[in-house]
C-alpha positions in Angstrom: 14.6 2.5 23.2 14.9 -1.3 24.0 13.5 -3.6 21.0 11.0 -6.4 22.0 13.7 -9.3 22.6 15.8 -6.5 25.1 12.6 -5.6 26.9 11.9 -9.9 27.1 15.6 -10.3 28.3 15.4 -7.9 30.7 12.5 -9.3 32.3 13.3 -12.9 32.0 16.7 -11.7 33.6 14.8 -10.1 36.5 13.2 -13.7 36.9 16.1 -15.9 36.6 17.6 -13.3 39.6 14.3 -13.9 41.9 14.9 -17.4 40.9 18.4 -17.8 42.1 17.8 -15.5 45.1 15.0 -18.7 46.3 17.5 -20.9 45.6 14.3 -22.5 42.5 15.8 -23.9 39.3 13.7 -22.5 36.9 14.0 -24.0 33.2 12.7 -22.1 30.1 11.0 -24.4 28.0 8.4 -24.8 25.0 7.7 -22.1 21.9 10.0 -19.3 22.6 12.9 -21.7 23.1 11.5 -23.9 20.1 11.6 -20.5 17.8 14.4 -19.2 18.8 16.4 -22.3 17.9 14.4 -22.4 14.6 15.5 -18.4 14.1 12.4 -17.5 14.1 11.5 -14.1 14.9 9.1 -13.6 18.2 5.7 -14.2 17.3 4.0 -11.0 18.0 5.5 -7.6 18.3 3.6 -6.9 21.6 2.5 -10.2 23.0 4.4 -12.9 23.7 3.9 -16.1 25.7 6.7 -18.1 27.9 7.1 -21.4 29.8 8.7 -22.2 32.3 9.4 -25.3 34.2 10.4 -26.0 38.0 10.9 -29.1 40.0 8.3 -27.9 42.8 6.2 -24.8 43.9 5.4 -23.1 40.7 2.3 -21.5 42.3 4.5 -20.1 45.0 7.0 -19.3 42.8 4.3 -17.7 40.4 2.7 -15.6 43.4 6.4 -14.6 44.6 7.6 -12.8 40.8 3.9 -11.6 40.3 4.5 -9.8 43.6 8.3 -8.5 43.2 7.8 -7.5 39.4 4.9 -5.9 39.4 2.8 -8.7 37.5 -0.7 -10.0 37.7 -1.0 -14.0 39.3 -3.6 -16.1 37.7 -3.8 -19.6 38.9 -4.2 -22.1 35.6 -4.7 -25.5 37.4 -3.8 -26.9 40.8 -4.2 -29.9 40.4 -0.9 -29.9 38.0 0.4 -27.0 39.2 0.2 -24.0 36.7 0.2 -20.2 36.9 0.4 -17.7 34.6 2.0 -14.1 35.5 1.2 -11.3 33.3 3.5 -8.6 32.4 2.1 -5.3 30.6 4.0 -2.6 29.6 3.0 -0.1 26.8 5.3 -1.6 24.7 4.8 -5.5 25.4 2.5 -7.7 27.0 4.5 -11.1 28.5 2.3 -14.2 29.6 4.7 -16.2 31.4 3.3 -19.6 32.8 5.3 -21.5 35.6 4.5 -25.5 35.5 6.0 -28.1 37.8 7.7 -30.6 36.0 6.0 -34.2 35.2 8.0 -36.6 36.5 10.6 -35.8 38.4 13.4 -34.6 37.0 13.5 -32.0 33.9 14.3 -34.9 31.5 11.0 -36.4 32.6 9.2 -33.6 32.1 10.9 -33.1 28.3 10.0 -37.0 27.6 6.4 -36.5 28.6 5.3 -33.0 26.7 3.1 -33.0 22.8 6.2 -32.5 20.2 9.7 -33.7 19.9 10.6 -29.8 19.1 8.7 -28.6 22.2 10.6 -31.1 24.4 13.8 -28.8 24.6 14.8 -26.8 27.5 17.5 -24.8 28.8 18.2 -23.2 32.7 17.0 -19.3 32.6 19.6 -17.5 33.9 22.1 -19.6 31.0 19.5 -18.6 28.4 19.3 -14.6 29.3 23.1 -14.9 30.6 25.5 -16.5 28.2 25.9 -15.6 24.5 26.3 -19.4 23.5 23.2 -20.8 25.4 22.3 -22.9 22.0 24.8 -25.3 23.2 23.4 -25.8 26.8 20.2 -26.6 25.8 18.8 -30.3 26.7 17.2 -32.1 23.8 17.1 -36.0 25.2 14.4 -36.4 22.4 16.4 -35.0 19.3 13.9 -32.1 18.9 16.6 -30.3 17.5 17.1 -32.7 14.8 13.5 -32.9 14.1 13.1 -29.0 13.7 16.4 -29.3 11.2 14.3 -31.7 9.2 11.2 -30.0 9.5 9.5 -33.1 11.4 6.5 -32.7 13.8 6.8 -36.2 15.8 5.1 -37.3 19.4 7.0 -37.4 22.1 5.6 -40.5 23.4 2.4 -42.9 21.9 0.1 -42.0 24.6 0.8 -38.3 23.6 -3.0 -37.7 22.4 -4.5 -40.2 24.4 -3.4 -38.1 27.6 -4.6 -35.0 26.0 -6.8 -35.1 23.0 -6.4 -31.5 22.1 -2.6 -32.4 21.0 -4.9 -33.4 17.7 -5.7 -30.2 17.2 -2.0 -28.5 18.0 0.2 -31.5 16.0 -1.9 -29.0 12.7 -1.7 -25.9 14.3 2.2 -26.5 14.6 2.6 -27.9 11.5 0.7 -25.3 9.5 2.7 -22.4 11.5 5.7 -23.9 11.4 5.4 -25.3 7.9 6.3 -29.1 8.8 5.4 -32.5 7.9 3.9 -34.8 10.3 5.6 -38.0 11.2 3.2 -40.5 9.8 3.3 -42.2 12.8 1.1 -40.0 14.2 -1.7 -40.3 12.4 -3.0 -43.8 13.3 -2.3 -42.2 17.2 -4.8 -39.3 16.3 -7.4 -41.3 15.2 -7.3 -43.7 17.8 -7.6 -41.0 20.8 -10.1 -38.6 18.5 -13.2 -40.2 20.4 -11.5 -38.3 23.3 -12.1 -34.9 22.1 -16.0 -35.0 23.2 -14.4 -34.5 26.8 -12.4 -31.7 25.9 -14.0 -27.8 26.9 -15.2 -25.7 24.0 -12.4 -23.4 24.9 -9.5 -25.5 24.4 -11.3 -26.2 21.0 -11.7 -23.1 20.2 -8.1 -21.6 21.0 -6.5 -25.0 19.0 -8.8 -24.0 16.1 -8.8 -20.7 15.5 -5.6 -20.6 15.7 -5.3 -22.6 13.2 -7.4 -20.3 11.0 -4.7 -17.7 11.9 -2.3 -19.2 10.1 -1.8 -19.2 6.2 -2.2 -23.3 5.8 -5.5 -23.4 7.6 -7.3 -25.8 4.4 -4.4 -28.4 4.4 -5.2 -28.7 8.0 -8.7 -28.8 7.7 -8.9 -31.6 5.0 -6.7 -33.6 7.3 -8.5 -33.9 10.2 -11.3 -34.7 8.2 -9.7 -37.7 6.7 -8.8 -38.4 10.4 -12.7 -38.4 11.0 -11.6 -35.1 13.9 -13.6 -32.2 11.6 -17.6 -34.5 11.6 -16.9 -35.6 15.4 -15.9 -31.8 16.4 -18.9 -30.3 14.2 -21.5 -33.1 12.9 -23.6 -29.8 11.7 -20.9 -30.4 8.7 -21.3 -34.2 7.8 -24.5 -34.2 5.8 -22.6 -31.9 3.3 -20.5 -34.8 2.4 -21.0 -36.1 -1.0 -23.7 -33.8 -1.6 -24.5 -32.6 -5.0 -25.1 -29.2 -5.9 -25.7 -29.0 -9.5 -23.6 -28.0 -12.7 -23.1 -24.5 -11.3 -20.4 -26.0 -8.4 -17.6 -28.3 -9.8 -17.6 -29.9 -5.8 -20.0 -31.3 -3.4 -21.1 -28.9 -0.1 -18.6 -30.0 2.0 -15.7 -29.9 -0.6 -16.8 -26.3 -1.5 -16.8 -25.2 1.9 -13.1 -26.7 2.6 -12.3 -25.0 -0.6 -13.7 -22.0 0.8 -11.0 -21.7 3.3 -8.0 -22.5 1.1 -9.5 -19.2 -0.9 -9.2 -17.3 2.2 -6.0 -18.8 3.0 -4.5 -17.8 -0.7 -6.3 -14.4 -0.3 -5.7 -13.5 3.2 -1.9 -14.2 2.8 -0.7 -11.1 1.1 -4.0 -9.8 -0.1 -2.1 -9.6 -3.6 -5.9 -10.2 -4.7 -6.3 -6.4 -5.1 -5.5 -3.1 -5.9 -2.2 -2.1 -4.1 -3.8 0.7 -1.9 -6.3 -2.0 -0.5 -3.2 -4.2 1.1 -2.7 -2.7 3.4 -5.7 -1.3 4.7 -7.4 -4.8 4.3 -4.5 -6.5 6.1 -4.8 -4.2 9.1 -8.6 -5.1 9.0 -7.8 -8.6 9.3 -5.6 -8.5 12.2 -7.9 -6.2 14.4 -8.7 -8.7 17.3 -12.3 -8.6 18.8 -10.9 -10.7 21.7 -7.7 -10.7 22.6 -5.4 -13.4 21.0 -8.2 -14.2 18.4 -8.4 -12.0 15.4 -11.0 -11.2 12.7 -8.9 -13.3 9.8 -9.2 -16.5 12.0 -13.2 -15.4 12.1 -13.8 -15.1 8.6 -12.2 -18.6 7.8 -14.8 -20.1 10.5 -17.3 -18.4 8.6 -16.0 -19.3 5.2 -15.9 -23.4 6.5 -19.8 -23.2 7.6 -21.2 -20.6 5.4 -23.3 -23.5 3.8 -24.2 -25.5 6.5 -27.6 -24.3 5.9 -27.6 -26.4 2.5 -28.5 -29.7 3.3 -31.9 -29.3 4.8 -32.9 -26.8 1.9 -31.9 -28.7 -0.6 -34.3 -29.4 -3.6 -34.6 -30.6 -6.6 -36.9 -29.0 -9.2 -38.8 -31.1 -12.2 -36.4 -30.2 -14.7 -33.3 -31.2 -12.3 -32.2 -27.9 -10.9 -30.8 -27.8 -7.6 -31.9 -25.3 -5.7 -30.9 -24.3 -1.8 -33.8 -21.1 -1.0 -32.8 -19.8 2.1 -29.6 -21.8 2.9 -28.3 -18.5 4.6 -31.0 -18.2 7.0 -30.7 -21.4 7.9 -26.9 -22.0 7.7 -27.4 -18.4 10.7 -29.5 -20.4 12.7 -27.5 -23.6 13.0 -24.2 -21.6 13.6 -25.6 -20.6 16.9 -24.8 -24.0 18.4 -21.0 -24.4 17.1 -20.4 -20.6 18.5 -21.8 -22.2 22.0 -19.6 -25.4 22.2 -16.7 -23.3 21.0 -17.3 -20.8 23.7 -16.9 -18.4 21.2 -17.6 -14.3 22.6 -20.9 -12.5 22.3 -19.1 -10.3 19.6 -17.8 -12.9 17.7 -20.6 -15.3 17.7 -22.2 -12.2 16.4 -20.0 -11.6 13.8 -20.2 -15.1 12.3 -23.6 -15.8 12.2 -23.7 -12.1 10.6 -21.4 -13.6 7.9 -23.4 -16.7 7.3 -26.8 -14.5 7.4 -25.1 -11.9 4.3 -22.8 -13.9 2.4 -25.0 -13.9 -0.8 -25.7 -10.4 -0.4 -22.6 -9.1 -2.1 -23.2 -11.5 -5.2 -26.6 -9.7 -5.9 -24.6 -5.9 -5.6 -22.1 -7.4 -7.7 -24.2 -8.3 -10.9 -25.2 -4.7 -10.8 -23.9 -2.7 -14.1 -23.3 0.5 -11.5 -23.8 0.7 -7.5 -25.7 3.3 -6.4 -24.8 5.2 -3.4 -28.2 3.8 -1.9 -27.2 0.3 -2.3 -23.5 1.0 -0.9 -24.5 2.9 2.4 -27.6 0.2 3.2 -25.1 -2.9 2.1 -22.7 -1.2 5.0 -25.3 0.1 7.5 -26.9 -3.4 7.9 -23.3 -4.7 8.0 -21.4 -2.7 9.6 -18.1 -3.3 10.8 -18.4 -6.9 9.5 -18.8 -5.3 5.8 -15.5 -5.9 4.3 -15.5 -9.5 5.9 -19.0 -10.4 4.5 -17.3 -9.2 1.6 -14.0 -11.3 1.8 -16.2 -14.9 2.9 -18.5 -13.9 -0.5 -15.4 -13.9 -2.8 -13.8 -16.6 -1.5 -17.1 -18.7 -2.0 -17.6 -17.0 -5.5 -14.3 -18.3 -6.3 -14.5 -21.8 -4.7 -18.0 -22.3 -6.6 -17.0 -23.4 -10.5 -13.4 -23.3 -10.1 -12.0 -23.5 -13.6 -15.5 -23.7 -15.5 -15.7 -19.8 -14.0 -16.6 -17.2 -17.0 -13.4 -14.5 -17.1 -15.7 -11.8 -18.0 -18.2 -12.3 -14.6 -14.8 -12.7 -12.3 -13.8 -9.2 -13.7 -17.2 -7.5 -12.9 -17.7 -9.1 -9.7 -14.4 -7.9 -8.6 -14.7 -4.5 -9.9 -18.1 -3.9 -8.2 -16.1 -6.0 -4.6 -13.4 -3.5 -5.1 -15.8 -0.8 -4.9 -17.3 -1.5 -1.9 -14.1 -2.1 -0.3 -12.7 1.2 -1.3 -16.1 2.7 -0.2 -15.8 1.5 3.6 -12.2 2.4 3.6 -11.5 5.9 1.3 -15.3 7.6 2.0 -16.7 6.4 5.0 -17.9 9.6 5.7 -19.1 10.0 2.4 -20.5 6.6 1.5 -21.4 4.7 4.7 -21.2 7.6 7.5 -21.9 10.7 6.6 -21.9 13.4 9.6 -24.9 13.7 11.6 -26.8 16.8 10.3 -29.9 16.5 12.7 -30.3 14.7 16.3 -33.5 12.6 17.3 -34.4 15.7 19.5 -34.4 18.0 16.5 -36.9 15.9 14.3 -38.9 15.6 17.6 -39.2 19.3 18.0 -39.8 19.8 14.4 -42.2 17.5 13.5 -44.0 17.0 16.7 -43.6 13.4 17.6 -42.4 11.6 20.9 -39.7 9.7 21.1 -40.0 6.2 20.0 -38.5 3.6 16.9 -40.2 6.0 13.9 -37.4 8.7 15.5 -34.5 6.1 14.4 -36.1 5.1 11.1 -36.3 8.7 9.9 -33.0 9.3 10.8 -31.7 6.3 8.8 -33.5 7.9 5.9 -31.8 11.2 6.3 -28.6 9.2 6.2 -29.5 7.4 3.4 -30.5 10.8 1.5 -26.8 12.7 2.8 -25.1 9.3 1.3 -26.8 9.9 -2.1 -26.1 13.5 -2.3 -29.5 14.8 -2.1 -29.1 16.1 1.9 -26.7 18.9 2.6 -28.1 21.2 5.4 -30.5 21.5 8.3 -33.8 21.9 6.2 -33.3 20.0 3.7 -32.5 16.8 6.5 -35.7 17.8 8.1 -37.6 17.6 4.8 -36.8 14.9 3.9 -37.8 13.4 7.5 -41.2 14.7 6.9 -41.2 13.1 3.1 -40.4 9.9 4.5 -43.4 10.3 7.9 -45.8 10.9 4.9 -44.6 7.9 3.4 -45.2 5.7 6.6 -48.2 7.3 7.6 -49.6 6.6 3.8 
């Protein structure tokens, strides 16, 4: 069986041979090529994006290799010319996006792209052809150097100005690749931030959450708020600033939720944070992707950055000089709602987030509880859901952002003995603890207990649930009896 970099080679190879067939130099530039020089493995096992550069017709050339390799053509921007092709196999998924060059030769193109160690390219055919293609690759820029020295620098000064979003990828780059930015850059960043109100909510969005995918995601955060990026992106976060929250938080509302993320980023890492048979469970959980190319880990850090926005218009102050922030959640849910719009964000995963923000106390009351009961542990997970364990995961990284070394050692250990029991619940006994096998249907109660259909039919079928998840349900009868307790109940 071919490994992913055969299965690539083979089908860059097939491209390099339509390309020399037309008689089109075709260059392979940006991240693969970037990587590859760096050694770095390919960044997904079964998606994996490529660019390519030509001198003229990249649509055409796009439409021609979508059409002789069996791809799917989708038209990026006409105006500079850009199409992406999309190869799918069962094994790998290749995005590969043909771009005329700026300017007007390759070199121009280099000299005019984000990053010095993005500005490298190499003709296809040498790079899928020859076994020492390293040393044909063009670098006028000394992007090599710069990846040697682990330097992110702009290609040019204008480099943000021309496209603001280049803010956003100078930290996704540097967190994913683990560099340091040339402080030249900075001033450049600021100056050309204004420019990121005309940029679309989905370039936003990709730029940031994929920053959340990577392990460094609270570094880049506090920078571009020094920068001033973070309050022009999302004012909803600015009145958090300075804000004091009491003697029970060692930071003010804004430095808590920036703290916040670097506890998901330490957490999310490895997930040494628990019990060895959670790992991996937890990390396969966190990698699920509810749209493609955007995965629940990045969502739980977004939720984790705003899951107090709610704070500053709750905030009060009682006689005695207790702070006190009733119904921050609520709030925090309903003001999420706009940030999920600019960013464009999915049905789903606007869903998801605001479901975060709405629950992320809730597993702080379970977790003060000297034993969970069954009941607690399958309504926790039915109102939840899916989003359970990440409710769960944006809680304890806020539990553990809030006092920081003024934390009591004997609450940390309950707390996470009662989190690692719900985590073990919705992954070991789902069937026992959060969805236990449907005994009766809605049809069923109907004909036994003479009612049409209607909402009452779903609410006594929660309660059956509720009883099989506390042992107290095990047949036919005993399901319908206890849908007839819980009518009387209603109808009291």
């Amino acid at each position: 069986m071919e490994t992913t970099l055969e299965s690539l080679r083979t089908l860059l190879g097939r491209i390099a041979d339509a390309a020399r067939a037309a008689g089109h130099p075709v260059y392979l530039v940006g991240g693969l090529l970037r990587d590859a020089v760096l050694g770095r493995p390919l960044p997904s096992l079964s998606r994996i994006n490529v660019d390519l550069a030509m001198p003229s017709e990249a649509l055409a050339f796009a439409r021609r290799i979508a059409g002789q390799l069996d791809g799917t053509y989708i038209c990026l921007d006409e105006a500079q010319p850009t199409a992406r092709v999309v190869f799918s196999s069962p094994a790998i998924r290749v995005e590969v996006d043909c771009a005329q060059f700026r300017g007007r030769t390759i070199e121009e193109d280099l000299q005019r792209r984000d990053f010095t160690v993005n500005a490298l390219a190499i003709p296809l055919e040498q790079w899928c052809r020859e076994p020492q293609w390293n040393a044909r690759i063009l670098d006028p820029l000394a992007g090599r150097r710069d990846a040697a020295e682990g330097v992110l620098r702009a290609c040019f000064p204008q480099t943000f100005k021309e496209d603001p979003v280049r803010i956003l990828r100078a930290f996704r780059f540097a967190a994913a690749l683990g560099f340091q930015m040339d402080p030249t850059m900075l001033p450049l960043m600021a100056a050309a931030a204004p420019r990121l109100a005309g940029v679309s909510g989905e370039r936003i969005r990709d730029e940031l959450l994929a920053v959340f995918q990577t392990d460094a995601a609270a570094p880049a955060m506090r920078a571009l708020d020094q920068l001033g990026v973070l309050g022009r992106l999302f004012p909803e976060l600015a009145p958090g600033r300075g804000m004091d929250q009491g003697g029970y938080h060692h930071l003010d509302v804004l430095g808590h939720e920036l703290e916040t993320v670097a506890q998901c980023d330490r957490m999310l890492r490895d997930f040494a944070e628990f019990t060895e048979a959670l790992r991996a469970p937890m990390a396969g959980y966190c990698a699920v992707e509810p749209v493609e190319g955007r995965s629940r880990k990045a969502l739980i850090k977004l939720a984790g950055l705003f899951h107090d926005v709610g704070k500053p218009a709750t905030r009060r102050v009682k006689p005695d000089g207790d702070i006190w922030f009733l119904g921050h959640e609520h709030f925090g849910a309903e003001l999420i709602g706009g940030v999920t719009e600019r960013l464009r964000l999915a049905n789903r995963e606007a869903e998801t987030v605001e479901r975060l923000i709405r629950s992320h106390l809730r597993p702080g009351h379970l977790s003060r509880e000297a034993q969970l009961t069954a009941r607690a542990v399958f309504r926790f997970f039915r109102d939840l859901g899916e989003d359970g364990p990440a409710c769960l995961l944006v809680w304890w990284a806020d539990r553990l952002a809030t006092r920081g070394p003024s934390s009591h050692v004997d609450q940390i250990d309950q707390q996470r003995a009662r989190l690692e029991e719900l985590l073990c619940a919705y992954f070991f006994k789902p069937e026992e603890a959060i969805a236990p096998p449907k005994l009766v249907d809605g049809r069923q109660l109907m004909a036994a207990l003479g009612l049409p259909p209607g909402p009452l039919i779903g609410r006594l079928l929660q309660a059956v649930q509720e009883a099989q998840a506390e042992g107290r349900v095990a047949g036919v009868e005993e399901a319908i009896r206890v849908a007839r307790e819980e009518l009387e109940r209603s109808r009291a």
